[in-house]
C-alpha positions as CSV (number, residue, x, y, z in Angstrom):
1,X,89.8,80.0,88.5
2,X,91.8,79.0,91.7
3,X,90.5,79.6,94.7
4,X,93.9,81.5,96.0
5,X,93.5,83.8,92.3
6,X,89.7,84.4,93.1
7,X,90.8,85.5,96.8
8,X,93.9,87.4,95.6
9,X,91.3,89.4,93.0
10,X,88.5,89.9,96.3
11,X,91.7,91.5,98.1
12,X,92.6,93.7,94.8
13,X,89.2,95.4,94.5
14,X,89.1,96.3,97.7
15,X,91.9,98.1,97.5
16,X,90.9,99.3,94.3
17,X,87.6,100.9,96.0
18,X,90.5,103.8,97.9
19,X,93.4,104.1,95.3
20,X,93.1,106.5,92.0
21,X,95.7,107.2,89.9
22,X,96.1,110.7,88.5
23,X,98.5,112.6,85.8
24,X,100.2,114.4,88.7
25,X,100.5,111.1,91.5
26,X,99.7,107.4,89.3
27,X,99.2,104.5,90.6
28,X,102.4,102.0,90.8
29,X,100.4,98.9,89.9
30,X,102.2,95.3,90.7
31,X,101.4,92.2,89.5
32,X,104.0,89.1,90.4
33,X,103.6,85.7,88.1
34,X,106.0,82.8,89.7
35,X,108.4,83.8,87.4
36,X,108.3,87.6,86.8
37,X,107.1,90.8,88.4
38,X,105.7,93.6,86.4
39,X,104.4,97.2,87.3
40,X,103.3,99.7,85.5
41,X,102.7,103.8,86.4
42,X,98.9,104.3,85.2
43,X,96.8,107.6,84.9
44,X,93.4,106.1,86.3
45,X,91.9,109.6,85.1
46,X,92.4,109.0,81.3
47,X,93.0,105.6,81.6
48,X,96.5,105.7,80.3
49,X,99.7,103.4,81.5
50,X,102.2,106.2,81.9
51,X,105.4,104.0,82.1
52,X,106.4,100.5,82.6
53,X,108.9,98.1,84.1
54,X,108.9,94.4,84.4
55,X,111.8,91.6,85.0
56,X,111.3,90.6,80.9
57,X,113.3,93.9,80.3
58,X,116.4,92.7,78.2
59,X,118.6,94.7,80.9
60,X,117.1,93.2,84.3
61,X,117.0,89.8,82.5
62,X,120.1,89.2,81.3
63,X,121.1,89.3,85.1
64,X,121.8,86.2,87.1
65,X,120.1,87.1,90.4
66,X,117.1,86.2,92.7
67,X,113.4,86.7,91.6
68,X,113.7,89.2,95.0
69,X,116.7,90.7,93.6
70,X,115.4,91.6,89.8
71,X,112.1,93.2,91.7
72,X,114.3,95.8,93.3
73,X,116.0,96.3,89.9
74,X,112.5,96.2,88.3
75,X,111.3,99.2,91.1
76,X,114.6,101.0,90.0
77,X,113.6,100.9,86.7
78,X,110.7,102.8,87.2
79,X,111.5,105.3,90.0
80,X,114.1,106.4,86.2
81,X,111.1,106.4,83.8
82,X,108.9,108.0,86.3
83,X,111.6,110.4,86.9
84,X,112.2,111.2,83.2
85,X,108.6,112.1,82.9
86,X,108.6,114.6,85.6
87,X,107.2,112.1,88.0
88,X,108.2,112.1,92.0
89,X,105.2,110.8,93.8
90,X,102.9,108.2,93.1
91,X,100.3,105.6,95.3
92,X,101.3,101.9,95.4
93,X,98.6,99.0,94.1
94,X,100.2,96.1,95.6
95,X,97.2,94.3,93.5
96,X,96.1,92.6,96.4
97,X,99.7,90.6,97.1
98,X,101.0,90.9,100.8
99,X,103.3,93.7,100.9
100,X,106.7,91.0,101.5
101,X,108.9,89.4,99.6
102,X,108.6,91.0,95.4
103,X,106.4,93.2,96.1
104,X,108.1,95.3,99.1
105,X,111.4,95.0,97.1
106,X,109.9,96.7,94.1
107,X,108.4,99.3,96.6
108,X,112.2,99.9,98.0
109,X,113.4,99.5,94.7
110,X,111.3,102.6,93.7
111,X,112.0,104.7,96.7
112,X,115.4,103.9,96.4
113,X,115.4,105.3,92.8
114,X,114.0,108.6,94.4
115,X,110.1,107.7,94.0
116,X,108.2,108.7,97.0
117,X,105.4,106.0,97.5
């Protein structure tokens, strides 16, 4: 593995170590590739991905924005599915990315579609 990947993943259990996902408040999990961003809403007490949301959705994709512009879309998308299942809170796994860039525009994306992070 890369040396940046293996310090990325140091980073991510760290954070890992403080945040649990439950039923009631899941864990927004983010992973960014260079081209895409996925996230997913995941009940760490049964082990279950609750909902999910990446920029491979036919919707977000067939858009002709920025990368930083489909993650906001991408944190919209799940603030609605989060929403739909009763959802308003959750704890954001930033998966051991800085929190710029993708990753805080899928944060405002969320809390702009009424998630509270």
């Amino acid at each position: 593995m890369d040396k940046k990947v293996i310090s990325r993943k140091k980073i991510h259990y760290r954070i890992r170590k403080r945040l649990i996902g439950s039923a009631a408040k899941p864990r927004l999990s983010v992973f960014r590739s260079n081209a895409d961003i996925y996230c997913q809403l995941i009940d760490d007490a049964n082990g279950t991905t609750l909902a999910a949301a990446s920029s491979r959705d036919k919707d977000i994709a067939a858009q002709k924005v920025t990368k930083t512009e489909k993650s906001k879309l991408v944190g919209n998308a799940i603030a609605r599915k989060a929403a739909d299942l009763g959802i308003t809170t959750c704890v954001f796994d930033r998966g051991g990315f800085l929190y710029h860039g993708r990753i805080k525009a899928v944060a405002d994306g969320a809390r702009e579609g009424g998630l509270t992070l």
